[in-house]
Structure formats: structure tokens, C-alpha cells
C-alpha positions in Angstrom: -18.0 -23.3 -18.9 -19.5 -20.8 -20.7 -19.9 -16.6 -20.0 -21.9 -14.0 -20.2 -22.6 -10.3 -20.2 -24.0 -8.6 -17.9 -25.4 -5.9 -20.8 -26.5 -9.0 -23.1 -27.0 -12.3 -21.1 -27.8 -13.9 -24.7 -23.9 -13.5 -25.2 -22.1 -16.3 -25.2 -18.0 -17.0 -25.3 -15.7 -19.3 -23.8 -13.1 -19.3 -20.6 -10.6 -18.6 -23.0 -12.3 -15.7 -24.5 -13.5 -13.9 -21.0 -10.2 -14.1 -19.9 -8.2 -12.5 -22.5 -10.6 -10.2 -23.7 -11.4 -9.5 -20.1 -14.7 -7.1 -21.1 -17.3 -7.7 -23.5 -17.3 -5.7 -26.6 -21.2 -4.3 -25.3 -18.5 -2.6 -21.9 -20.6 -4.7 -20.0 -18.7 -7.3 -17.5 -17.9 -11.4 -18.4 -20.2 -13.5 -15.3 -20.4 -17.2 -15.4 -23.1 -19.4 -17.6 -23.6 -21.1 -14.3 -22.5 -21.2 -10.8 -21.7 -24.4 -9.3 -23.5 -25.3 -6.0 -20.8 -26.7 -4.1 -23.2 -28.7 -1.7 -22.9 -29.0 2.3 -20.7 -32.0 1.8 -17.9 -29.8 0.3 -17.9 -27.3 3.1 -18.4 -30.0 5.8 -15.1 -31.0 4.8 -12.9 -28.1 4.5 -11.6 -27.8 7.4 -8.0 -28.9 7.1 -8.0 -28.1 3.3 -4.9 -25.4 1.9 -6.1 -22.3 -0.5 -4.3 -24.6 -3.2 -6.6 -27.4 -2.3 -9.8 -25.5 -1.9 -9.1 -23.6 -5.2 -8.2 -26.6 -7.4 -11.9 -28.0 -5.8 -14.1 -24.7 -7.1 -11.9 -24.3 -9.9 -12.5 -28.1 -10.9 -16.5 -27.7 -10.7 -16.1 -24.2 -12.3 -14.2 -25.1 -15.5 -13.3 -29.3 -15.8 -14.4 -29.2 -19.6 -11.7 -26.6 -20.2 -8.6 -27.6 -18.9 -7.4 -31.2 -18.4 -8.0 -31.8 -14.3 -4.0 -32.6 -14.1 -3.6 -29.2 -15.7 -5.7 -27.7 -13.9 -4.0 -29.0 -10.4 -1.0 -27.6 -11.3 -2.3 -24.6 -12.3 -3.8 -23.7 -9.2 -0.8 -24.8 -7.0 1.6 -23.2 -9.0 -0.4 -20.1 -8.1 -0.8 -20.4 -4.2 2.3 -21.0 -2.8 1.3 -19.3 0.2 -1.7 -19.8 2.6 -4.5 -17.4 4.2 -4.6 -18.1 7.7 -6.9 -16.7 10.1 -5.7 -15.1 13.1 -7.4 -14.6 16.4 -8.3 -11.5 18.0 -11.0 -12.4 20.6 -11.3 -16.3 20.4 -14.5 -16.9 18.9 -16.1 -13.6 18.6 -13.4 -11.1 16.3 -11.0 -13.0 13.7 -8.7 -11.8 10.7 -8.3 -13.4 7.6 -4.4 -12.7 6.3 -4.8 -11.8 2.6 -1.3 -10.3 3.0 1.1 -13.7 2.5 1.8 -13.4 -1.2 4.7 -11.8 -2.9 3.3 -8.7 -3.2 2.0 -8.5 0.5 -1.6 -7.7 -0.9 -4.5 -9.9 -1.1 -5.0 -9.3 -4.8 -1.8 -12.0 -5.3 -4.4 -14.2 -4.9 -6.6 -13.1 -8.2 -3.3 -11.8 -9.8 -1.1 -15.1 -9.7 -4.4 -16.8 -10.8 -4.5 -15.1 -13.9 -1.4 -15.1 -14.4 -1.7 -19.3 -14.3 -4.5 -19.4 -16.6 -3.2 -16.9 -19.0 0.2 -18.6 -19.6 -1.6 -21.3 -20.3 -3.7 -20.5 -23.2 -1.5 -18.6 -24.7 1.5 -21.2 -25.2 -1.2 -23.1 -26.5 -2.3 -20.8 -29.2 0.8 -19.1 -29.6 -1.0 -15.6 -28.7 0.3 -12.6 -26.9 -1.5 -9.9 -25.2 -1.3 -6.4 -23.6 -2.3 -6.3 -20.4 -4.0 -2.8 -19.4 -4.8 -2.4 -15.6 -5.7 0.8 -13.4 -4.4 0.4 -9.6 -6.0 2.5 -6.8 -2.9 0.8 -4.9 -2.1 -2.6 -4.3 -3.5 -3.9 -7.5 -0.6 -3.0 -9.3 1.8 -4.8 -7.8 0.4 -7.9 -7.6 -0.3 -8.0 -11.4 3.4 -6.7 -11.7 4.6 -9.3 -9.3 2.2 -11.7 -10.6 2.5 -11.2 -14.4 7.0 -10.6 -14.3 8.5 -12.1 -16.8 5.3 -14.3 -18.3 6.2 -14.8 -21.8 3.8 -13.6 -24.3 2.3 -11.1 -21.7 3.3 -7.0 -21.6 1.9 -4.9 -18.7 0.6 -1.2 -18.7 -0.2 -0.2 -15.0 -1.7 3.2 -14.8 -1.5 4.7 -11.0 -3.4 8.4 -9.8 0.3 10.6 -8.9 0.9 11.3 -5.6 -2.4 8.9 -4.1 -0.3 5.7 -3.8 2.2 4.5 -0.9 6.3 5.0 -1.7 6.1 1.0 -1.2 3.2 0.1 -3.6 4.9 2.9 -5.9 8.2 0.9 -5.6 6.4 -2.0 -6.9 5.2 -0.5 -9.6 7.8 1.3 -11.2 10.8 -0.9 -10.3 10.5 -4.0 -11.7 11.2 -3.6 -16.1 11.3 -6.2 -18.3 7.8 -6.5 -19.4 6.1 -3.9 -16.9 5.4 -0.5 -17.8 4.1 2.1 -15.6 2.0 5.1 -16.0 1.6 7.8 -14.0 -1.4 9.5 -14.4 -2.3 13.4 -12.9 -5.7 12.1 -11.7 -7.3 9.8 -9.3 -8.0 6.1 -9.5 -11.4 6.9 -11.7 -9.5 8.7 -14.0 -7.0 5.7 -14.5 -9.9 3.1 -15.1 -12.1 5.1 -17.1 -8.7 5.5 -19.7 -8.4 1.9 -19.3 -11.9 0.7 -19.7 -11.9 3.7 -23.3 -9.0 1.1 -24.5 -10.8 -1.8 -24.4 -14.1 0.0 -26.8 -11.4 1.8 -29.4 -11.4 0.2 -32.3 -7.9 1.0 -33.7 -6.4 -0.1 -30.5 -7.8 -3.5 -30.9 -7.3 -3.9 -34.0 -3.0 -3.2 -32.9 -3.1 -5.5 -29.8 -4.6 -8.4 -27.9 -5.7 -6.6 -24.9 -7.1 -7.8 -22.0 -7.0 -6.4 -18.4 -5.7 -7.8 -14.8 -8.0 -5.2 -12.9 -11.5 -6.9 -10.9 -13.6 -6.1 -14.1 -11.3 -9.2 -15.8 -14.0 -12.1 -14.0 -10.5 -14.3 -13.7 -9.5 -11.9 -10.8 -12.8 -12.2 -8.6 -13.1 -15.9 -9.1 -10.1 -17.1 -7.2 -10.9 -14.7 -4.7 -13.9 -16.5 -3.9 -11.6 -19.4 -2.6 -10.2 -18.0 0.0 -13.3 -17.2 1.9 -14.3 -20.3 1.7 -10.6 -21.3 3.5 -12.1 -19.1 6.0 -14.5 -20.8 6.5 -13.3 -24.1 7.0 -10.7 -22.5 9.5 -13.6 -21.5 12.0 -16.3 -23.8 11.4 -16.0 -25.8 14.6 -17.0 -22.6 16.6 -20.3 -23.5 15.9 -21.4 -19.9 15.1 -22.9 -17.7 12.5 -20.5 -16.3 10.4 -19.9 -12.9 9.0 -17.4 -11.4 7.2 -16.5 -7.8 7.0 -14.7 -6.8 3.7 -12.8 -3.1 2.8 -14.6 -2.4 0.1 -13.6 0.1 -3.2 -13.8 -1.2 -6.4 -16.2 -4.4 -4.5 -14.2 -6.6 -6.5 -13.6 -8.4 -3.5 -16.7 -8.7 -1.8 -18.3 -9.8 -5.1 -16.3 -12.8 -4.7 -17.5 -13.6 -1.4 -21.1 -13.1 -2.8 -20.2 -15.5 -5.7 -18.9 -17.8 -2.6 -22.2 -17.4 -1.4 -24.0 -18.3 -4.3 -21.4 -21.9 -4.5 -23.1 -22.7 -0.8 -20.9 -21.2 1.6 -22.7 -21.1 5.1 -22.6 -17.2 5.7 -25.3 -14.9 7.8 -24.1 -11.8 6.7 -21.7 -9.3 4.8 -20.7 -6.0 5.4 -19.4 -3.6 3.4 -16.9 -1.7 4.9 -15.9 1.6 2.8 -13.9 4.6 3.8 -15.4 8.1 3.0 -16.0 6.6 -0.5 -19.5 5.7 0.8 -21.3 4.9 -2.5 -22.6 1.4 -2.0 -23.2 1.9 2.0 -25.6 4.9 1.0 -27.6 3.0 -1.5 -28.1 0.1 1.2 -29.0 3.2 3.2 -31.7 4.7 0.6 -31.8 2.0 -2.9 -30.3 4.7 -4.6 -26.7 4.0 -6.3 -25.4 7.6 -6.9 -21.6 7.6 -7.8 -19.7 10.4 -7.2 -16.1 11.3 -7.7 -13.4 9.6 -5.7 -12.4 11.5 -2.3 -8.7 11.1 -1.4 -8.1 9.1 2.5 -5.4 7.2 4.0 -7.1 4.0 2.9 -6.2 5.1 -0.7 -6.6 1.6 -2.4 -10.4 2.0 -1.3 -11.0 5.6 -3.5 -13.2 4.7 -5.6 -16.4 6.9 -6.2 -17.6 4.3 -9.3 -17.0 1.0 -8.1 -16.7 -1.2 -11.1 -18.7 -4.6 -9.6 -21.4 -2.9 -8.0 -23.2 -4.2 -11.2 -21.5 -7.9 -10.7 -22.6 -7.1 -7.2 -26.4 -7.3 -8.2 -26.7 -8.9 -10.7 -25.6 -12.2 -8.4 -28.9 -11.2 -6.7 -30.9 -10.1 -10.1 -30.8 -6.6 -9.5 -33.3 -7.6 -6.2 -32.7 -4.4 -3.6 -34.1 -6.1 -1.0 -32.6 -9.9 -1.8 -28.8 -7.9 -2.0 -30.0 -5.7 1.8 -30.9 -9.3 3.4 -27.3 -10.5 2.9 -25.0 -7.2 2.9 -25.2 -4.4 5.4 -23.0 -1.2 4.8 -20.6 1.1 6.8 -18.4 3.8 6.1 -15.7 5.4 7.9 -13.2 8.9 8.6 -9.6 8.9 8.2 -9.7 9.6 12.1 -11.7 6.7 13.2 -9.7 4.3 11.4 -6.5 5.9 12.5 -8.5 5.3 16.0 -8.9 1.7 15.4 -5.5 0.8 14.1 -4.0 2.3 17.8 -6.5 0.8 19.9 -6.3 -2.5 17.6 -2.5 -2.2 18.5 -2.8 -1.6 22.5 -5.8 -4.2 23.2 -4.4 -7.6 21.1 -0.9 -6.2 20.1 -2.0 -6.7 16.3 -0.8 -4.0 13.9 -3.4 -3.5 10.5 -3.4 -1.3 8.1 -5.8 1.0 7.3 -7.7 -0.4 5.0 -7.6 -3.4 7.7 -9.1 -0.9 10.4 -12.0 0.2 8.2 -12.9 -3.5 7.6 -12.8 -4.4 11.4 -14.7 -1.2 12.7 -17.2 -2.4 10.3 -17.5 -5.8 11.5 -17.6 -4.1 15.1 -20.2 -2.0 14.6 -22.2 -5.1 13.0 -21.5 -6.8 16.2 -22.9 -4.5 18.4 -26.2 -5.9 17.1 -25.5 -9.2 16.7 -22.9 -9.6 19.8 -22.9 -13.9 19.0 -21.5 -14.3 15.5 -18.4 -15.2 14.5 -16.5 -12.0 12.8 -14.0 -12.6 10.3 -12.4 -9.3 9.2 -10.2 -8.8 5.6 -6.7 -8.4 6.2 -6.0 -6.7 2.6 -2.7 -5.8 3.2 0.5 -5.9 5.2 1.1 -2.8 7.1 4.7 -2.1 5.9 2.9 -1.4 2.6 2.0 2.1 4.5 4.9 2.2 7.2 5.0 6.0 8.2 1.6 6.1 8.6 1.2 3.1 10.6 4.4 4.2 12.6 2.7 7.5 13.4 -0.6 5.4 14.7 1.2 3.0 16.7 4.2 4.6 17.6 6.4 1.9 16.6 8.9 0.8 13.8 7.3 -1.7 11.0 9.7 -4.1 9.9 9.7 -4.5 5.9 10.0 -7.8 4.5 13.8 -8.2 2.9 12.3 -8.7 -0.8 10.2 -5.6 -0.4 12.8 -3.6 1.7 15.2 -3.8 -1.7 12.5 -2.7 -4.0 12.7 0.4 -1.9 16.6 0.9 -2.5 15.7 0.7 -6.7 15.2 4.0 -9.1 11.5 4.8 -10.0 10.8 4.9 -13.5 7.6 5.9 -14.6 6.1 7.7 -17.6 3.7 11.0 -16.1 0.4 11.8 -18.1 -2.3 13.8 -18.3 -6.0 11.7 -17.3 -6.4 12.0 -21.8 -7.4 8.9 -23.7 -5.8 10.8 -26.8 -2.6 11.0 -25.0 -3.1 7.5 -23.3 -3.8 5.9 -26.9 -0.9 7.6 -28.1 1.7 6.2 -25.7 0.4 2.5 -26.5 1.0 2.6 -30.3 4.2 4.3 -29.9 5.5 1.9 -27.4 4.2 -1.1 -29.2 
């Protein structure tokens, strides 16, 4: 398997290379050569296949000349421990898909502990090491903390916006050591990517390290995330109805991946966007005008994104056709008090307790549904709501247990390295610290 750039399709490198490089040196983003069609056979008979199983299937048509098939098995199962079950709401009308069951209680575990698995790999073979660079809006972080602890060859720079992330995904971030650093950075989430994304063009920086980054612009982190849609889908096919799945958008990492899923076959009618006041992509499936805009702080913080990185992978899976990308994806965005509405009346009608960023995904798929009142909804559970406790408690009105590995993360000191949104600061830190 072979990839590309989205700024020069005539470039051409290997799996290796898009992974631990992560972006092309033109800053456009790594796609695949080709995308395997995975046929109707494939998702006939999914039903009572795992996420390990399913992923070691895709991955197996996606990259068989690359790693030995025996490799590659373990690989993948080393990676998913832990399944992504769909749960029930209103039986065959309003479903959830728990994203939440990995270490980190974030569905970016998935994509993280991926990496992670294919990373180790080639580098004990070529006896490399890298510097991982990632910006984290949120939950981000701590899967590719989680994900990448203790990895030999591999060091971790996670740079966070101050005061716009959860004390939990905080705890994550700054509590773990050995080869994790964290940066706080007196910005928002833009201002952390754009000092990431500066890293990967300086010349001097790459000269000093092998960087590569664990963020959704690395291709290795969207592709795994196209498995677990397809597990999805093989948990409500015999409904027997359309399906549609609403996805909390912010970077659109994520629903890229169901769009590459898409593209591999899977039997979908429609996606929707779902985006808090961060409303970029639902306005240009409003107008066909993209218009980014700085990020706007809301409770669904791992959302605030005001330049979503894969809108261009987003596209460019439908050649940049407006009308091709509108007959596939509708978009909706959403307050801080209507998704603090949906999480309480979520809570009192099916006794289910989401997160925000959960909430904004299912009043999307609601307000699809009011439309189209006989598909089969299947909302993104993105995270576990202990991740934002006091604000879920003050919604619901009632305690959230923590998990026992997260709750001692919270009794652990914070340590963290505060910073000015400056690449000449940024680039400072790195070659000091190297």
C-alpha cells in the first residue's frame, strides 16, 4: 500500500513512511493509493465479528504487502482488547455506539493503541526512534499518553489549550512521566495544532528528531477508526433498516473515518455532522462556503475547533464534489444549553447518562430523524461521562462513579510545562529537552 498527498497526489511513499512522518513535507495530509472495496459479502457477514476481528479484516485488505498477515493479527489484537458495543435507546429507531471502553475512556484508544501497534513495530525493525508531537482539544491526549506509555523508542510531547480541558483528561495528561511530556499552552486548541503542525515544516527541528504526530492529521489514527463503524454495523443489521450515523464532530477526524468506511462498502444512507457552536463544516453544507473561524470555548471542549484539520480528507474522499459530499452528510450545530437539555432529558427518558459531546451527536441524529422518522440511528458515544463529572452531576443531578484506574490518576500531582501559543518558544523547549 502506497500514499499520497492530498497537495501532490503524484507523491508517493510507503506505510512506513506516512506513518512516522505523519505529514507530507508539501503540509498537505498522507490518504491511501487505493481504498479497498470490501464487497457485500464482507458486511453480510459481520454480524458476530469483535473490533479485533473486523480490524485485522480491513487492515489485512488495506496493507497485506507490508506486514506479514501473522504480524499483522497480532498487531491488531494486541490493540483492541476491548469491544464497541452498541447500546439501545429506542429498540430499533435511536442506538449508541460505546467508543468509551478503552483505557483511556475515549474513543480515540481506538486510533491511539493502533498506532501505537504499528509504530512499535517498525521501529524495532529499523532500530529508529521518534518524537511524537500531538495537540489535544481533550481526550486526544490521553489516549496517545495511555496508548503510547512506556513504548520503547517513542517520546511524547502533548500540547493542551490551559484552563479548556476537564481536571480528568488534565490528569491524564500530566500524570503519567516516563516518556510523556506535557505542555500547557495559554491558547486554545488551534493555537496548539498550528505549533504542532510549524514543527513538522522547520527544517532544523527535523533535522534534530524523527517526528511524527499521533493527532487525526497522522492517516494511522483515522484508519482504525473506520473499523469500528463498520462493528456498528454488523451489530444492527438484522433490523432491516437504513442506517445513519450521527458523529460529534471537531477536528472530523472521526467522521472522515466513517466516510473512508463508506468508500470500503459499508451500507450507510446518511451522516450527520454534529458540531457544537464550532459550526464551520455545518455552515458550508448550509451555503458551499468553508470559512474557518477561530475556535469558541463550550462545554463540549474536545469539539473547539474553528479549523478542522480533515475537512480537506473530508473532500477529497468525494473529489472536492459539494454536491457528492451534501448527498451523504447533513450538518447540525448545537448551544451549550441544548446539549445540557439533552443530556437531562436523555437521563430521565432511558436512564442513560452521555456526555456532552455524546448529547450533541444524539440531538443531531434526532433532528435528522424528524425527517426521516424510519432509519436506524446510531449515535457516537465519544466519551465516558466521568471524563466531565461535575458537569454531568450538575445535569443529571446525580453522582458519576469513576473508574478505579482513572479515580487514582486523580489522587497524582500535575506536572506540566506552561507556554506561551510561540513556535519560537515551542521550538525552544524541544531542542532543550532533547
Amino acid at each position: 500500500m502506497k500514499f499520497y498527498s492530498t497537495n501532490n497526489p503524484s507523491v508517493r511513499v510507503s506505510m512506513e513512511e506516512a506513518l512516522l512522518r505523519s505529514l507530507p513535507a508539501d503540509r498537505g495530509l498522507y490518504m491511501p493509493e487505493t481504498i479497498p472495496f470490501m464487497g457485500v459479502d464482507f458486511f453480510n457477514s459481520i454480524s458476530g465479528g469483535s473490533l479485533s476481528d473486523i480490524g485485522f479484516q480491513i487492515s489485512s485488505a488495506l496493507f497485506k504487502d507490508s506486514i506479514p498477515s501473522d504480524k499483522l493479527e497480532e498487531l491488531v489484537h494486541h490493540a483492541f482488547p476491548f469491544d464497541t458495543p452498541v447500546v439501545t435507546l429506542e429498540d430499533g429507531k435511536t442506538h449508541v455506539l460505546e467508543l468509551f471502553h478503552g483505557p483511556s475512556l475515549a474513543f480515540k484508544d481506538v486510533g491511539a493503541r493502533y498506532m501505537a501497534a504499528m509504530m512499535g513495530y517498525f521501529l524495532e525493525k529499523s532500530n529508529r526512534e521518534v518524537h511524537i508531537l500531538v495537540a489535544t482539544s481533550g481526550d486526544t491526549g490521553g489516549a496517545v499518553a495511555m496508548g503510547f506509555l512506556g513504548v520503547p523508542g517513542i517520546k511524547v510531547t502533548i500540547l493542551y489549550p490551559s484552563g479548556r480541558v476537564s481536571e480528568l483528561q488534565e490528569k491524564q495528561l500530566t500524570t503519567l512521566g516516563q516518556n510523556i511530556t506535557a505542555i500547557e499552552v495559554d491558547g486554545s486548541f488551534d493555537d496548539c495544532q498550528a505549533l504542532v503542525k510549524t514543527a513538522f515544516t522547520d527544517s532544523e527541528l527535523n533535522q534534530q528528531f524523527s517526528l511524527a504526530s499521533a493527532n487525526s492529521i497522522n492517516i494511522f489514527r483515522l484508519i482504525p477508526q473506520s473499523f469500528y463503524y463498520a462493528r456498528a454495523y454488523g451489530q444492527v443489521k438484522h433490523l432491516g433498516k437504513p442506517v445513519v450515523f450521527s458523529t460529534p464532530s471537531g477536528n472530523f477526524g472521526n467522521l472522515s473515518a466513517g466516510a473512508l468506511a463508506y468508500k470500503m462498502g459499508l451500507p450507510v444512507q446518511q451522516f450527520i455532522a454534529s458540531t457544537n457552536r464550532n459550526y464551520v463544516v455545518p455552515k458550508y453544507l448550509e451555503t458551499g462556503i468553508y470559512e474557518p473561524k477561530p475556535s469558541v470555548e463550550t462545554i463540549s471542549n474536545a469539539m473547539d475547533v474553528g479549523a478542522p484539520s480533515n475537512f480537506v480528507r473530508l473532500t477529497h474522499l468525494f473529489d472536492d464534489n459539494f454536491e457528492a459530499l451534501k448527498q451523504i452528510l447533513s450538518g447540525y450545530y448545537f448551544d451549550d444549553e441544548q446539549t445540557k437539555q439533552a443530556m437531562a432529558a436523555v437521563y430521565q427518558q432511558f436512564d442513560y447518562v452521555m456526555c456532552p459531546h455524546t448529547a450533541v451527536g444524539y440531538l443531531g441524529l434526532k433532528n435528522y430523524q424528524q425527517s426521516h422518522p424510519d432509519v436506524c440511528g446510531i449515535s457516537l458515544a465519544t466519551a465516558h461521562p466521568a471524563k466531565f463529572k461535575e458537569l454531568v452531576e450538575s445535569v443529571i443531578h446525580k453522582p458519576v462513579e469513576i473508574p478505579a484506574e482513572l479515580e487514582e490518576l486523580m489522587n497524582r500531582p500535575k506536572h506540566s510545562f506552561k507556554m506561551k501559543a510561540d513556535f519560537t518558544e515551542f521550538k525552544e523547549f524541544l531542542l532543550q529537552t532533547a
